[in-house]
Each structure stands twice: as C-alpha cells, then as structure tokens.
KOLGU-4560 file (N, C-alpha, C; in nm, 3 decimals, padded with zeros to 5 digits):
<recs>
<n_xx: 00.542 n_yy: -01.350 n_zz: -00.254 ca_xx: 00.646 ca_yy: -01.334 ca_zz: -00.354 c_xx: 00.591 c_yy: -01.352 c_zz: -00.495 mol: A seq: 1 type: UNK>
<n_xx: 00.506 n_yy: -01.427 n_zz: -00.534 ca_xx: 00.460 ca_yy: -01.412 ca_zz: -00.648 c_xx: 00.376 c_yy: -01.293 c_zz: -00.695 mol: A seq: 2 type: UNK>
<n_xx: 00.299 n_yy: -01.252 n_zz: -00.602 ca_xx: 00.266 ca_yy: -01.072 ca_zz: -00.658 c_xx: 00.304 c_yy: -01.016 c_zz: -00.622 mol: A seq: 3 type: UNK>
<n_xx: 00.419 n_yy: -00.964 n_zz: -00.571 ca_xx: 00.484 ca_yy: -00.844 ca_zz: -00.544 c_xx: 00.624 c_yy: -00.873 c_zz: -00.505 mol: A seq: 4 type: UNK>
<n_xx: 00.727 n_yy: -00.863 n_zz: -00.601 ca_xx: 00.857 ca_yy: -00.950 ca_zz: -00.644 c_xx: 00.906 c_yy: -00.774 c_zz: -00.650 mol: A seq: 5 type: UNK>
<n_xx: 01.035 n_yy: -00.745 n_zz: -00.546 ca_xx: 01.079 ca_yy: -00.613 ca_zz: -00.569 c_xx: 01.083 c_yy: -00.589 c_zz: -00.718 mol: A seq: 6 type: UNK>
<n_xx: 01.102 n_yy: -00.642 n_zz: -00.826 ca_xx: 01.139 ca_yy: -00.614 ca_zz: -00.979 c_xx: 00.990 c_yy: -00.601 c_zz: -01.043 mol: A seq: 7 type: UNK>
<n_xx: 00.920 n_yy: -00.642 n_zz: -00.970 ca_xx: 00.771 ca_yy: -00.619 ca_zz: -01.073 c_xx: 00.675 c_yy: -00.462 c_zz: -01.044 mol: A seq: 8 type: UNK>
<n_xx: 00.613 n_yy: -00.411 n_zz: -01.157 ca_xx: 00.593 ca_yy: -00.279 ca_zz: -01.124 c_xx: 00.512 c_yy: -00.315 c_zz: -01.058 mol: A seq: 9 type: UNK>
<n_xx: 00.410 n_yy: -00.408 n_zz: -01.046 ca_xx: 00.277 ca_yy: -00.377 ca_zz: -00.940 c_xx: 00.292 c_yy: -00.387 c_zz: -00.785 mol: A seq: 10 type: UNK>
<n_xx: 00.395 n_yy: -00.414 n_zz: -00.744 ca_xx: 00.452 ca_yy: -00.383 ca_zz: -00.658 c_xx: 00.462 c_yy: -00.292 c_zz: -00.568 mol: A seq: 11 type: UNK>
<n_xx: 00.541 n_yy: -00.194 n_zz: -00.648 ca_xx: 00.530 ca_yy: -00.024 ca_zz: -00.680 c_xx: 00.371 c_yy: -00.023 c_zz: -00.636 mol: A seq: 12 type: UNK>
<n_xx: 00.292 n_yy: -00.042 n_zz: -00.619 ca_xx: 00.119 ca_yy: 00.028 ca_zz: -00.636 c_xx: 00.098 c_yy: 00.051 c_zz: -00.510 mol: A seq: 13 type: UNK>
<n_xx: -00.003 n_yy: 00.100 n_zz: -00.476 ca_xx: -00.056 ca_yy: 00.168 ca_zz: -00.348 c_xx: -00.008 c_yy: 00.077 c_zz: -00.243 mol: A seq: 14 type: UNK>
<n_xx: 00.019 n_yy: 00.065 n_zz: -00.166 ca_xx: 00.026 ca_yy: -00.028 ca_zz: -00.060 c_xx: -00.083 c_yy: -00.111 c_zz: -00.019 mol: A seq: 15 type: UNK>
<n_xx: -00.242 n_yy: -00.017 n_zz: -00.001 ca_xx: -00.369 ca_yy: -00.097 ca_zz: 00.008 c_xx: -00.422 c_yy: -00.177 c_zz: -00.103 mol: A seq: 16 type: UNK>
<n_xx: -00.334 n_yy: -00.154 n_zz: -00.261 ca_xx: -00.396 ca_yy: -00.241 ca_zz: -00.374 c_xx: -00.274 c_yy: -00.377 c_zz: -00.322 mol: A seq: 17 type: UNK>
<n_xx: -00.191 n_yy: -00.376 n_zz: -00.292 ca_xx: -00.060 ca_yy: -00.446 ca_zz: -00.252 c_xx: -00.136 c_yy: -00.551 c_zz: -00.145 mol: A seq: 18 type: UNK>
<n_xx: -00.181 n_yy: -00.487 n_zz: -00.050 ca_xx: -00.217 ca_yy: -00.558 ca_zz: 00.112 c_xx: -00.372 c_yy: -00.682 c_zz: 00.086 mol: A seq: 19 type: UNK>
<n_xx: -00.447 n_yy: -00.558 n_zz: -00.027 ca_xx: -00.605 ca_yy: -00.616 ca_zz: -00.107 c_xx: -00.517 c_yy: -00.812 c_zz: -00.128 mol: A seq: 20 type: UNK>
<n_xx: -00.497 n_yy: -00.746 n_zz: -00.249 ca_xx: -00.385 ca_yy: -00.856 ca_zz: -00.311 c_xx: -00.357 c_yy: -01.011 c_zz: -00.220 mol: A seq: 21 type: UNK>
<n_xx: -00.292 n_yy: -00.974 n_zz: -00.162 ca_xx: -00.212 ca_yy: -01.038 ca_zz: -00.032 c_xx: -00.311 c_yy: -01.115 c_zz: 00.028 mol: A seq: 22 type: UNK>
<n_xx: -00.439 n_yy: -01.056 n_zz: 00.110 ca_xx: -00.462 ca_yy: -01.104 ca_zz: 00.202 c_xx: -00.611 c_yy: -01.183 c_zz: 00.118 mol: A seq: 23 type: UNK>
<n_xx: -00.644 n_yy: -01.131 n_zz: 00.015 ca_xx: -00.700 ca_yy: -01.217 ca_zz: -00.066 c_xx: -00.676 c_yy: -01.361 c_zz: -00.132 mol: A seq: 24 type: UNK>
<n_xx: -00.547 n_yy: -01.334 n_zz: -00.137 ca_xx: -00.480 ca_yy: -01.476 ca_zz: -00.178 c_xx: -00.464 c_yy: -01.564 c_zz: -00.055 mol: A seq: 25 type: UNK>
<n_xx: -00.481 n_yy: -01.526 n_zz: 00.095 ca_xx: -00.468 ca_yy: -01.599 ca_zz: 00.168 c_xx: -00.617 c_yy: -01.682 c_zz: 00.239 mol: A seq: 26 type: UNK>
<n_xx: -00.672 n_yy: -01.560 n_zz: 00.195 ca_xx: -00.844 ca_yy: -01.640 ca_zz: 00.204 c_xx: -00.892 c_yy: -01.735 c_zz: 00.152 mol: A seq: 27 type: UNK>
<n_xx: -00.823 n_yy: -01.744 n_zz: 00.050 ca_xx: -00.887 ca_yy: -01.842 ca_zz: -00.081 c_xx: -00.763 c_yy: -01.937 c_zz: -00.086 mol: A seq: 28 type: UNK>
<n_xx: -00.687 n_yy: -01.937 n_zz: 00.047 ca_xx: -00.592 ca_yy: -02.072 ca_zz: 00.036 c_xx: -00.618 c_yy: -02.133 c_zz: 00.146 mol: A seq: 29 type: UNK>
<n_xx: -00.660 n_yy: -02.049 n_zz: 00.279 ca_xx: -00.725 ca_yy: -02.080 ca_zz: 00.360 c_xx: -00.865 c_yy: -02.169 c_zz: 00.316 mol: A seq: 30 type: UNK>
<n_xx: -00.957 n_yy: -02.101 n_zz: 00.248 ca_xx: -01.058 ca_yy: -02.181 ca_zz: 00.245 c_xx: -01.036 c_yy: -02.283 c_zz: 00.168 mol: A seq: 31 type: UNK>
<n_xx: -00.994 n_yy: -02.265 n_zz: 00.106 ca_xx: -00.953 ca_yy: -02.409 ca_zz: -00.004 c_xx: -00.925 c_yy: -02.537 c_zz: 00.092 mol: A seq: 32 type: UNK>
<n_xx: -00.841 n_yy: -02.517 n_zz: 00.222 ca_xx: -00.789 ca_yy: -02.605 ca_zz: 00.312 c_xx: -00.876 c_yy: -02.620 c_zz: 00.441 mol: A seq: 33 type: UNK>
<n_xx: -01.042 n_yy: -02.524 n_zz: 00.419 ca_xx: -01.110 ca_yy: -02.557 ca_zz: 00.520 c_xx: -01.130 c_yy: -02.437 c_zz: 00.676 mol: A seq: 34 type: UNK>
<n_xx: -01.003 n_yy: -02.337 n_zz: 00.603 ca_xx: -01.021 ca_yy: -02.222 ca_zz: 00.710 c_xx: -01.095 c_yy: -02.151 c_zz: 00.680 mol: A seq: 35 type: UNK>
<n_xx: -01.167 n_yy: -02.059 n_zz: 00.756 ca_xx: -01.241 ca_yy: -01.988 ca_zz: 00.739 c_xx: -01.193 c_yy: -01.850 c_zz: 00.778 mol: A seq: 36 type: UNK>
<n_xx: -01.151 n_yy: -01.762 n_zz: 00.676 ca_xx: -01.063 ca_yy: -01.647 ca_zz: 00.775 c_xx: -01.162 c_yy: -01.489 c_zz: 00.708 mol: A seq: 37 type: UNK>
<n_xx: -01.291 n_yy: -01.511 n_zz: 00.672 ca_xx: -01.351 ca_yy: -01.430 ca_zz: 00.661 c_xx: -01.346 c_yy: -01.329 c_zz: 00.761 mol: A seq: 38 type: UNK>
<n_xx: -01.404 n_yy: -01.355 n_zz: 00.885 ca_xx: -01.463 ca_yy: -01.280 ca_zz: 01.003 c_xx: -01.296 c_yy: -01.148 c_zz: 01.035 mol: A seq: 39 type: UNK>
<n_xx: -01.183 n_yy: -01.202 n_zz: 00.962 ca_xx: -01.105 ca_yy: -01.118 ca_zz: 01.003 c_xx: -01.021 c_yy: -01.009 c_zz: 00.841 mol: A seq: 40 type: UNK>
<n_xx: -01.037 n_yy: -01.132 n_zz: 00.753 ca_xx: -01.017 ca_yy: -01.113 ca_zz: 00.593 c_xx: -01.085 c_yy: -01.000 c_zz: 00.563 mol: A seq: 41 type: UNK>
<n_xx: -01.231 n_yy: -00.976 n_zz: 00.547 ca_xx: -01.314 ca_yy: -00.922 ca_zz: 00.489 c_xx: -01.290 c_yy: -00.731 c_zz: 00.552 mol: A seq: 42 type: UNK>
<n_xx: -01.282 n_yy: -00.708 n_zz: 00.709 ca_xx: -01.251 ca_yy: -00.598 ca_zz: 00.762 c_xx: -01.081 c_yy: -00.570 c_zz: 00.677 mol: A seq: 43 type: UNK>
<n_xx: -01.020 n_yy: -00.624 n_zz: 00.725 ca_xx: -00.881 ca_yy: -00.578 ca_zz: 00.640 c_xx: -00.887 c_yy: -00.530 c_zz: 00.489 mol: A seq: 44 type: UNK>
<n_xx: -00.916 n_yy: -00.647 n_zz: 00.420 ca_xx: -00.910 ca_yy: -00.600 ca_zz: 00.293 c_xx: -00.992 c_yy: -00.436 c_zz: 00.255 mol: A seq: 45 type: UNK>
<n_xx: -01.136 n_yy: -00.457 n_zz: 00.362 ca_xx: -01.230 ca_yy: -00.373 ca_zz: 00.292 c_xx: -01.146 c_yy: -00.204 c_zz: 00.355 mol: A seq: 46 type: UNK>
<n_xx: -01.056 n_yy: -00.254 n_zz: 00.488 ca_xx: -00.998 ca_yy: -00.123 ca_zz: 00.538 c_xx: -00.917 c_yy: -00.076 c_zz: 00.440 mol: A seq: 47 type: UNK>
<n_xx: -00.801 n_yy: -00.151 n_zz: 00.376 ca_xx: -00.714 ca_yy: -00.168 ca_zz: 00.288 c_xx: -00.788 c_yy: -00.097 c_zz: 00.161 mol: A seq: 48 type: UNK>
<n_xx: -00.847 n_yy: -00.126 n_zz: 00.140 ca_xx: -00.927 ca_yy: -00.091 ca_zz: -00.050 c_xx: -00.948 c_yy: 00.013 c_zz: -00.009 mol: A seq: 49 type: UNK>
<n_xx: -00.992 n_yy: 00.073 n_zz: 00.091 ca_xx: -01.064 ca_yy: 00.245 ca_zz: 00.156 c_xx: -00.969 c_yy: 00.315 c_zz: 00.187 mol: A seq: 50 type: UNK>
<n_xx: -00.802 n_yy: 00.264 n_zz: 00.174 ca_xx: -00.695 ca_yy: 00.352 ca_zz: 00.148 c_xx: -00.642 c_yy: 00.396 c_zz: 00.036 mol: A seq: 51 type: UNK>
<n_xx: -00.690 n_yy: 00.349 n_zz: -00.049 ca_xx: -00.696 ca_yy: 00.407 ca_zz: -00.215 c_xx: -00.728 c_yy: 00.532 c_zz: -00.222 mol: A seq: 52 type: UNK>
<n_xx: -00.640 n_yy: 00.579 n_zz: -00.269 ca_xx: -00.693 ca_yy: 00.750 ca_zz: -00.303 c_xx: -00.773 c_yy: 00.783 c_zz: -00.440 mol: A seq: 53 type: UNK>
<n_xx: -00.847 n_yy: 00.789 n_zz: -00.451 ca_xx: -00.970 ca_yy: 00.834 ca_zz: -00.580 c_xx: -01.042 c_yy: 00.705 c_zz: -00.615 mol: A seq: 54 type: UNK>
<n_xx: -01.032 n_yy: 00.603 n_zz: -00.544 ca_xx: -01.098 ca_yy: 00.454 ca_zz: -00.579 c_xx: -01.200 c_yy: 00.434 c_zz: -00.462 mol: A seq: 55 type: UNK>
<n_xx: -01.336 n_yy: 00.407 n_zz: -00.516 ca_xx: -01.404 ca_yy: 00.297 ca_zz: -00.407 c_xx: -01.321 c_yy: 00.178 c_zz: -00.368 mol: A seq: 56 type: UNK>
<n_xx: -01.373 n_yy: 00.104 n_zz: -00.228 ca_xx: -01.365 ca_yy: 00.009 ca_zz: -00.181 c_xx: -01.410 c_yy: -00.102 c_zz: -00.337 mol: A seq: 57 type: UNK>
<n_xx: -01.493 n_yy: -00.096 n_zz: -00.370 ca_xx: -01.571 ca_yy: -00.190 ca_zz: -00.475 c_xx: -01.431 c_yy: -00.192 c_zz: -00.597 mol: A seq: 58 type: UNK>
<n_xx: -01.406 n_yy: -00.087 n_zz: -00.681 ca_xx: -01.289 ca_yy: -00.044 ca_zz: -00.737 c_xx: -01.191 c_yy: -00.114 c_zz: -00.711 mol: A seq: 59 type: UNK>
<n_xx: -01.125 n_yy: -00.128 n_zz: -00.579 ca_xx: -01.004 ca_yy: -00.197 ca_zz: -00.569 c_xx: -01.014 c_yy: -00.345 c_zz: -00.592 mol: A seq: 60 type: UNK>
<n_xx: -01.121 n_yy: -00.366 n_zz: -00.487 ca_xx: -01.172 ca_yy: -00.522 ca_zz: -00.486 c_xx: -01.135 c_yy: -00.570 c_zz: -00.658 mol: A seq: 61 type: UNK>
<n_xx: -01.267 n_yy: -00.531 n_zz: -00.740 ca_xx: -01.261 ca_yy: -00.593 ca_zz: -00.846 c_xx: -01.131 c_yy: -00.572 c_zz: -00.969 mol: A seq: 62 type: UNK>
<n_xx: -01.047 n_yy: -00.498 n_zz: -00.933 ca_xx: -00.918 ca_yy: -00.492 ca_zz: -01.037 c_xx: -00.864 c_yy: -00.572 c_zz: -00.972 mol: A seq: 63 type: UNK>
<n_xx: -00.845 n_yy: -00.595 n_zz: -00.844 ca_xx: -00.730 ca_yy: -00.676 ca_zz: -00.797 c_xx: -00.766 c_yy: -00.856 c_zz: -00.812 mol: A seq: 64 type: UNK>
<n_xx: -00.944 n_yy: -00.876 n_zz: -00.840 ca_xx: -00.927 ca_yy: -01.001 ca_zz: -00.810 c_xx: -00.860 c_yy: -01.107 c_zz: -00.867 mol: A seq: 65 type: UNK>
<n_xx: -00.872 n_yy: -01.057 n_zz: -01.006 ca_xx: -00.862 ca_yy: -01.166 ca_zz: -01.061 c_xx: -00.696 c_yy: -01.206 c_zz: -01.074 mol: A seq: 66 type: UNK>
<n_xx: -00.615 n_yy: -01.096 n_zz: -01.043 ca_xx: -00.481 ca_yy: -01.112 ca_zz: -01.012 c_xx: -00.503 c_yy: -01.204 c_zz: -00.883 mol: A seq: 67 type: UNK>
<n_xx: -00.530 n_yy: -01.199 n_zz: -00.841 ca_xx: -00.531 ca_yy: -01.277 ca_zz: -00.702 c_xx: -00.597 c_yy: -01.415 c_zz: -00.700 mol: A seq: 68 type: UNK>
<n_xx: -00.736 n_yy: -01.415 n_zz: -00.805 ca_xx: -00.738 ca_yy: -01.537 ca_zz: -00.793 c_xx: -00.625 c_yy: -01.642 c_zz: -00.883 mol: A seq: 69 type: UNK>
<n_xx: -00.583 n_yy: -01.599 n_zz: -00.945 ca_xx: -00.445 ca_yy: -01.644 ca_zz: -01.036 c_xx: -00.336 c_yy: -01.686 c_zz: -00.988 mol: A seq: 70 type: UNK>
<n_xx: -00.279 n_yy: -01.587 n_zz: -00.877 ca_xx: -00.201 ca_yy: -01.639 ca_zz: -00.786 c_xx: -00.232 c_yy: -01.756 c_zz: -00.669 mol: A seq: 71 type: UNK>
<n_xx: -00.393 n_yy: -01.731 n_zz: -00.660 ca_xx: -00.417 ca_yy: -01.840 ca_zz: -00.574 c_xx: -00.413 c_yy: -01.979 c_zz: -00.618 mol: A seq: 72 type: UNK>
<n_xx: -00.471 n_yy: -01.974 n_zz: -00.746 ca_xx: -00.486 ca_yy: -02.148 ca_zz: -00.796 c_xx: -00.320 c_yy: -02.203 c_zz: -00.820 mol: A seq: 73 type: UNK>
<n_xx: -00.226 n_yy: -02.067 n_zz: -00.903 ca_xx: -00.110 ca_yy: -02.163 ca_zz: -00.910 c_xx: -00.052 c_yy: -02.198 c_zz: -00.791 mol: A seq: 74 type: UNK>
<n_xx: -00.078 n_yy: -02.128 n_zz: -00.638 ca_xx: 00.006 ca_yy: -02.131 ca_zz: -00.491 c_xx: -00.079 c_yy: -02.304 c_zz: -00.471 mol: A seq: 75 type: UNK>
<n_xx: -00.180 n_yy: -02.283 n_zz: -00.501 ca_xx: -00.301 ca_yy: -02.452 ca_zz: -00.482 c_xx: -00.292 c_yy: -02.560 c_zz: -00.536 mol: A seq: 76 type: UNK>
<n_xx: -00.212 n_yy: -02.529 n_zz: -00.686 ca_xx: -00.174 ca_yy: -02.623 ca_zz: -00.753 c_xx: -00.058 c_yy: -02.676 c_zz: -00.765 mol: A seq: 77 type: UNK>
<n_xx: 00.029 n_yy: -02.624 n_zz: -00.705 ca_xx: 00.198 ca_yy: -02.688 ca_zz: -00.648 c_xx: 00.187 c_yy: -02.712 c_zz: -00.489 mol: A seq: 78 type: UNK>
<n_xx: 00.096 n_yy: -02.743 n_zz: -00.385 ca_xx: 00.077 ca_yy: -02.826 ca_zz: -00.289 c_xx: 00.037 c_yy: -02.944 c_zz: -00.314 mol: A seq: 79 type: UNK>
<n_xx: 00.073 n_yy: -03.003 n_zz: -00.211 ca_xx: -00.012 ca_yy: -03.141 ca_zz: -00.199 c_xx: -00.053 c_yy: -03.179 c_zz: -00.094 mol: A seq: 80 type: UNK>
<n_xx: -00.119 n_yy: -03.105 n_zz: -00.057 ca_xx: -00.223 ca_yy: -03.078 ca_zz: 00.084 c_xx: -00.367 c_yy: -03.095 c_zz: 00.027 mol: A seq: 81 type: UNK>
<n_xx: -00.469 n_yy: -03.180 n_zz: 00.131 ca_xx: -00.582 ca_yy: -03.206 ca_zz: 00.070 c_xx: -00.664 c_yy: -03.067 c_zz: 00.070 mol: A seq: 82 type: UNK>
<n_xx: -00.702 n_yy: -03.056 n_zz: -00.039 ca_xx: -00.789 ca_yy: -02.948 ca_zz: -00.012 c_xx: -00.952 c_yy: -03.007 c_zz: -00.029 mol: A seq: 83 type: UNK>
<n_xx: -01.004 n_yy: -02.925 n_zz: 00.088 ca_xx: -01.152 ca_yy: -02.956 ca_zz: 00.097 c_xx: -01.253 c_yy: -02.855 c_zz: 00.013 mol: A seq: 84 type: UNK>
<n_xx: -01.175 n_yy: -02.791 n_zz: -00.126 ca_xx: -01.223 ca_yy: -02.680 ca_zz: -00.167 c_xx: -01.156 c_yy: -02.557 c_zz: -00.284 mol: A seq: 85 type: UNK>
<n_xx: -01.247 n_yy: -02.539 n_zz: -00.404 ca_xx: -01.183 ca_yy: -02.438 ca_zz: -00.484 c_xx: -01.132 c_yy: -02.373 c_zz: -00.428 mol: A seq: 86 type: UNK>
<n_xx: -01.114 n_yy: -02.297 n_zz: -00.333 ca_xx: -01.064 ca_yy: -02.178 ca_zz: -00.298 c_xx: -01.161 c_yy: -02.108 c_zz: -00.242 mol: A seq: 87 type: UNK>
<n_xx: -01.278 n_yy: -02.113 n_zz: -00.277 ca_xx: -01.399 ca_yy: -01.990 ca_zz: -00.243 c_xx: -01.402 c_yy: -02.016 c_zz: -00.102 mol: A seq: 88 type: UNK>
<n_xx: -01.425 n_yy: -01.891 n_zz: -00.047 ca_xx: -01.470 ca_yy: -01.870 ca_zz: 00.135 c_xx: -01.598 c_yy: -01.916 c_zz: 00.114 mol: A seq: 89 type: UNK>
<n_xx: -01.588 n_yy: -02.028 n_zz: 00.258 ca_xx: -01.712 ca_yy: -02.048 ca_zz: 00.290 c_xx: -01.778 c_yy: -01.944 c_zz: 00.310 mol: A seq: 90 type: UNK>
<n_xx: -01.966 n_yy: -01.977 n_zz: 00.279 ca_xx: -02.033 ca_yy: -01.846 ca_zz: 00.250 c_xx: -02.035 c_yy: -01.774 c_zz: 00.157 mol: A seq: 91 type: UNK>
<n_xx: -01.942 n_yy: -01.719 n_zz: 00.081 ca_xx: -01.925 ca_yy: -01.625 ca_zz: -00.016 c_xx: -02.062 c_yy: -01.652 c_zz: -00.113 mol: A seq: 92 type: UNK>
<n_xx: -02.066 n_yy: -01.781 n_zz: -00.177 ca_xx: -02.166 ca_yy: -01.823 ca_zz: -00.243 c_xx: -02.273 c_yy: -01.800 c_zz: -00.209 mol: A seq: 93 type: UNK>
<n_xx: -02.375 n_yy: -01.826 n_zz: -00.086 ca_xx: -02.497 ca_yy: -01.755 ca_zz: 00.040 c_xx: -02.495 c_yy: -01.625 c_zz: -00.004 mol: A seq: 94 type: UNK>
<n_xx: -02.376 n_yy: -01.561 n_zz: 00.008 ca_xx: -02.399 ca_yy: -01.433 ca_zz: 00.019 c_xx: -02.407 c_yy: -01.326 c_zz: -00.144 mol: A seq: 95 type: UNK>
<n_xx: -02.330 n_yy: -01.390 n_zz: -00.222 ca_xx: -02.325 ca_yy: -01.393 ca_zz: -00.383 c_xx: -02.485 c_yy: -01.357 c_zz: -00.386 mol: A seq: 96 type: UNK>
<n_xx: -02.559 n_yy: -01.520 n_zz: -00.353 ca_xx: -02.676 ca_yy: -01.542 ca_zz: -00.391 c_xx: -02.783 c_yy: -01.466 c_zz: -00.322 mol: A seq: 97 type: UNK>
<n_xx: -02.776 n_yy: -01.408 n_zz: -00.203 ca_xx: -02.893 ca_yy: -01.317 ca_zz: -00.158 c_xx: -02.820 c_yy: -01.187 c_zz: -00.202 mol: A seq: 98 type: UNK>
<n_xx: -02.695 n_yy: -01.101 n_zz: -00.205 ca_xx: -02.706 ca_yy: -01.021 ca_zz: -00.302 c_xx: -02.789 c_yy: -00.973 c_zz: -00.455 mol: A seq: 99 type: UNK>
<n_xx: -02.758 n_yy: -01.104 n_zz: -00.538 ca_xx: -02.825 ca_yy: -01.121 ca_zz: -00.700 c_xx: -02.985 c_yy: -01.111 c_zz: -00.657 mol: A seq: 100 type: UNK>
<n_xx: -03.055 n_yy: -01.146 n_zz: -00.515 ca_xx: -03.181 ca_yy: -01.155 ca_zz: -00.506 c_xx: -03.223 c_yy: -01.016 c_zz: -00.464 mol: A seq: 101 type: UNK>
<n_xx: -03.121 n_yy: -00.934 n_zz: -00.343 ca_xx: -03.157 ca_yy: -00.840 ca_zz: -00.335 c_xx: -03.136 c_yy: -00.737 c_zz: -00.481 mol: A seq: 102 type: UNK>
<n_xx: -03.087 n_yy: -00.739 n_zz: -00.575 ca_xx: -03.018 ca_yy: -00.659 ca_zz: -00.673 c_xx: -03.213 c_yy: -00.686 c_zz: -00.757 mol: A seq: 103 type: UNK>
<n_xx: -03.235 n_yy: -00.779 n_zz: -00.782 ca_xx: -03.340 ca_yy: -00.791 ca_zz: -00.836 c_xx: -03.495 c_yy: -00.702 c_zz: -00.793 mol: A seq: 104 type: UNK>
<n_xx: -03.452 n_yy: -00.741 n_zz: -00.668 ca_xx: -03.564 ca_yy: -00.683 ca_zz: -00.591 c_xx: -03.576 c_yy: -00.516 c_zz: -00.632 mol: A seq: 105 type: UNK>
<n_xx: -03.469 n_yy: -00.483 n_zz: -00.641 ca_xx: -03.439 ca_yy: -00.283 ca_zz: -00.620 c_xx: -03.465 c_yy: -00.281 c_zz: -00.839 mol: A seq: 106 type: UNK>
<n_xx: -03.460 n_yy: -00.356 n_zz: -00.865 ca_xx: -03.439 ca_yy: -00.336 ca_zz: -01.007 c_xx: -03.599 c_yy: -00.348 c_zz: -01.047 mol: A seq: 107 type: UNK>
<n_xx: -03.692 n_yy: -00.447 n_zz: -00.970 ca_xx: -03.857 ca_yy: -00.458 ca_zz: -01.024 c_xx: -03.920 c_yy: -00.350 c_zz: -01.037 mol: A seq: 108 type: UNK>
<n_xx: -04.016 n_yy: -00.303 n_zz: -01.093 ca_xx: -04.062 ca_yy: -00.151 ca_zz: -01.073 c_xx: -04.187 c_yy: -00.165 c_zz: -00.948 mol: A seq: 109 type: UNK>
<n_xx: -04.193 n_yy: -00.085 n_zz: -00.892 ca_xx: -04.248 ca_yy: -00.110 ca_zz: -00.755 c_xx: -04.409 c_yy: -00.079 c_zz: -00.768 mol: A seq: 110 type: UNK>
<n_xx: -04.442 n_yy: -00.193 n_zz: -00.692 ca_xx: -04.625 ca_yy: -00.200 ca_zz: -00.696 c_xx: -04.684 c_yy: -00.114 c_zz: -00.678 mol: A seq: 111 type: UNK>
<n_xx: -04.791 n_yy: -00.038 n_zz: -00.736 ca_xx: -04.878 ca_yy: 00.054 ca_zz: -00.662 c_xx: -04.956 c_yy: 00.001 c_zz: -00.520 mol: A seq: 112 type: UNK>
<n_xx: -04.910 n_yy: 00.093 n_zz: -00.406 ca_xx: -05.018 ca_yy: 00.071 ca_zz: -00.341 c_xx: -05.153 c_yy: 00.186 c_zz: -00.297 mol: A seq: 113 type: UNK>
<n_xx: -05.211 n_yy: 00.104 n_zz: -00.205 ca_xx: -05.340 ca_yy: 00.220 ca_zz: -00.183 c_xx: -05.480 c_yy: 00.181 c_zz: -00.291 mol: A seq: 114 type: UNK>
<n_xx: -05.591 n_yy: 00.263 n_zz: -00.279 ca_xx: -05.714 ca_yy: 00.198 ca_zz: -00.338 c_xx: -05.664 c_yy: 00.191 c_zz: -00.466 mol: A seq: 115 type: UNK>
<n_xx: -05.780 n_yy: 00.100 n_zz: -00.535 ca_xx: -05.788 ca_yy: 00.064 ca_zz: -00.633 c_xx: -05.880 c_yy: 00.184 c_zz: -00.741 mol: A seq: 116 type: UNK>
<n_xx: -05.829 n_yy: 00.143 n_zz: -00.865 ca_xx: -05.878 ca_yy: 00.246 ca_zz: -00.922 c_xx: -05.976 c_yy: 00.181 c_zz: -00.999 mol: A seq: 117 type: UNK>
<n_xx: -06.030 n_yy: 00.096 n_zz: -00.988 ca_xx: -06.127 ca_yy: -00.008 ca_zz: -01.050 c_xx: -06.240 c_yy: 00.055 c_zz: -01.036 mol: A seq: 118 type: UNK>
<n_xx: -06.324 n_yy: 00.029 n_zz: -01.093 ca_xx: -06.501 ca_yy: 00.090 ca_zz: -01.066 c_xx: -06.546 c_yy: 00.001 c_zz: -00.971 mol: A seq: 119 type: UNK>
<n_xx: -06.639 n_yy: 00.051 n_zz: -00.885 ca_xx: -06.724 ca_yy: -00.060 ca_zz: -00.810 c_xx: -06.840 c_yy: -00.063 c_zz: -00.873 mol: A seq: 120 type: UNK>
<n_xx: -06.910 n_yy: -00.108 n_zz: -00.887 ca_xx: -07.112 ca_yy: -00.129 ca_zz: -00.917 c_xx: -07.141 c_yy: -00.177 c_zz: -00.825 mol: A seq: 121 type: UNK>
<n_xx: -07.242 n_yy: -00.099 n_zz: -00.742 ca_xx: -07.334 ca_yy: -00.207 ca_zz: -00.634 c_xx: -07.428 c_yy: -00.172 c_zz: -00.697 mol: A seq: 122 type: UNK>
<n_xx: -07.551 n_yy: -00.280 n_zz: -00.667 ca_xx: -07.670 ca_yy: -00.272 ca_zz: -00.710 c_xx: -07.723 c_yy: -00.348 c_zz: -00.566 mol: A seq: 123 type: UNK>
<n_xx: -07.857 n_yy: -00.288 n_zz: -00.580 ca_xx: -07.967 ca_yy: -00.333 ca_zz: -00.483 c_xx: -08.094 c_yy: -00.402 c_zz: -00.544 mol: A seq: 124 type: UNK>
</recs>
C-alpha cells in the first residue's frame, strides 16, 4: 500500500515495474529480519523487469530502486521487531564486490602475449 495506493499514478505503470517494486521491498525487509529470500526474489524480480516493453532487465532494476529502498526503511522504521540488519540481502555485498573486481578486470588493457620483442645477445 505504500507504493501502489489505487490514487497514485505509479501505480498505473507496467505491472512488472509494479511487481519489481513490491517484491524488492520485501527482500530488504526480509533481510533486515534475517531472511534470506534471494534464491526465490532475484528470479521473480529479474522475470518481472524482462516484462517491460522497450526496457532492459538492468533499466527497470535501477529506476525502481531507490523508490523501493524508501519504502523499505520507512516500512523498517515503524516496527519494532529486532532487526539483525540494514535491509541489504545477505550476499548482495560478496557479490557487489566481485562484480566491481570483475568490471576492473574487462576495463585493464590486456597484456601482450607470445615472444618477446627484446633483443637477445649471445656471445661465446
């Protein structure tokens, strides 16, 4: 009910930017409380974002997050349930971080291999 209130236009929006939305905010209330609902979160949403018509998967993801993480902290911050956690899915961070390593890797300019083009000198 807080993102998608029949009176609010975003509402109105694709159904898969709607569902993105939704089940994002439940990941990050889940994990906040210690669930882990990746293994089932991550297929949905990513099915969901791939129902967008003229949008990548990537596209939906990142317009919708930050609506979502917004809704998540205020749904986190009127409980009073312990939470073991910002909100972030376990992992996410692991995976953040070998992303940024692989991103680096493809970005270095790549070594020559094969002989060297050095001179040799032998002497006897």
């Amino acid at each position: 009910m807080r993102l998608h209130t029949p009176e609010a236009v975003d509402a109105r929006a694709h159904r898969g930017v709607v569902e993105v939305e939704a089940e994002t905010v439940a990941l990050m209330i889940g994990a906040a409380h210690g669930l882990d609902t990746a293994e089932y979160s991550v297929p949905y949403v990513t099915s969901w974002a791939g129902s967008v018509p003229d949008k990548t998967v990537f596209d939906v993801v990142t317009a919708t997050a930050e609506r979502a993480r917004k809704a998540a902290v205020a749904i986190l911050d009127t409980l009073d349930t312990l939470q073991i956690g910002d909100g972030e899915p376990p992992g996410l961070a692991a995976t953040r971080d070998q992303r940024a390593v692989r991103e680096r890797e493809t970005r270095r300019p790549a070594r020559r291999r094969g002989p060297s083009t050095r001179s040799t000198v032998v002497t006897r």
